[in-house]
Phi, psi and omega in degrees: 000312182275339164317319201283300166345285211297306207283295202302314184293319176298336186283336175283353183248358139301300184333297173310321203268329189294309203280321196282127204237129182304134189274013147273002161210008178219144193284155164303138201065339186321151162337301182313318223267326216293173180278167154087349190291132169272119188253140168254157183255123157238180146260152174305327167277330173293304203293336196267312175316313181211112164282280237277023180240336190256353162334145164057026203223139171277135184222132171244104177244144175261168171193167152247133180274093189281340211226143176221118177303122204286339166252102179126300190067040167241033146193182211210147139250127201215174214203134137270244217269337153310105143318305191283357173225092177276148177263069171324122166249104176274153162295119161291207179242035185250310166311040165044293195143136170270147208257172192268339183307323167343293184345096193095339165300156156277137193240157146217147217251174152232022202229171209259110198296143204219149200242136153275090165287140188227126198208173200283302194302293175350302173278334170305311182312323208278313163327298175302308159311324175279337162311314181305340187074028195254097174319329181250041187292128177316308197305313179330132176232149236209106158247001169073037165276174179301111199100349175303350196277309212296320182298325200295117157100354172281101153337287170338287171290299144028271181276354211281344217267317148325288161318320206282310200270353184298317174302309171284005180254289274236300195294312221250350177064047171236153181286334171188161185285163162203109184267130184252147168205180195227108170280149197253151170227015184177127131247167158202153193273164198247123212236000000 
């Protein structure tokens, strides 16, 4: 009987310590953490084979982190064994900001994966705004390729880059793109 006490008390002061998400990085209440949520374990080559089965979905991914956007640090890019299949990390709102030493670590993410669609209103919007001149537009997409720093705030590349997804809607006969990336509500770096 008391072997049973004892097995039982340890599994409940696991449990508690598992469900306790650190409050220098994860907000209280956040989503993952709520009770009853379910977080799934990928890996970055599963999530890059079907993004769109992980939508809406709380996820725990490891990567190596090539890229930390250098304004801001409000996003990350990190790659399993495919190089060439990058993981766009956004700061939840838990986050700060990633710091760029990330850059060559290894990580692990917690957060919850989110789909961009890009369909002809999406550009119109987006269009409409750079007429507008509005310098902090949401719409800008940000994929952390190399030299992309040099473009930020060029109308010009902008719009070049509009046409450019206008063309791939156009190429592929489809209504709209759909780019995936994971607002993070926690990260670490892996030591």
């Amino acid at each position: 009987m008391i072997k049973k006490l004892f097995l039982f008390a340890i599994a409940a002061i696991f449990f508690a310590s598992c469900n306790n998400a650190p409050k220098d990085q994860a907000a209280e209440g956040d989503q993952m953490y709520a009770a009853g949520t379910e977080v799934v374990m990928v890996s970055p080559d599963e999530f890059n084979a079907n993004p769109d089965a992980f939508v809406n979905k709380n996820v725990v991914i490891e990567g190596t982190a090539v890229h930390v956007c250098k304004h801001g640090g409000k996003r990350m890019f990190i790659i399993g064994t495919d190089p060439e299949n990058r993981i766009q990390i956004k700061a939840g709102d838990a986050i700060a900001s990633f710091d760029e030493t990330l850059e060559g670590s290894d990580v692990t993410i917690n957060g919850m994966v989110d789909e961009l669609r890009i369909d002809e209103a999406y550009l119109t919007q987006w269009e409409n705004e750079l007429k507008a001149d509005n310098p902090e537009s949401e719409l800008k997409i940000h994929r952390g390729e190399e030299g992309h720093q040099h473009d930020e705030g060029d109308a010009d590349a902008e719009y070049e880059q509009i046409e450019a997804y206008r063309a791939q809607l156009a190429e592929k006969n489809v209504d709209h793109l759909s780019y995936y990336s994971i607002i993070a509500s926690e990260y670490k770096e892996k030591k």
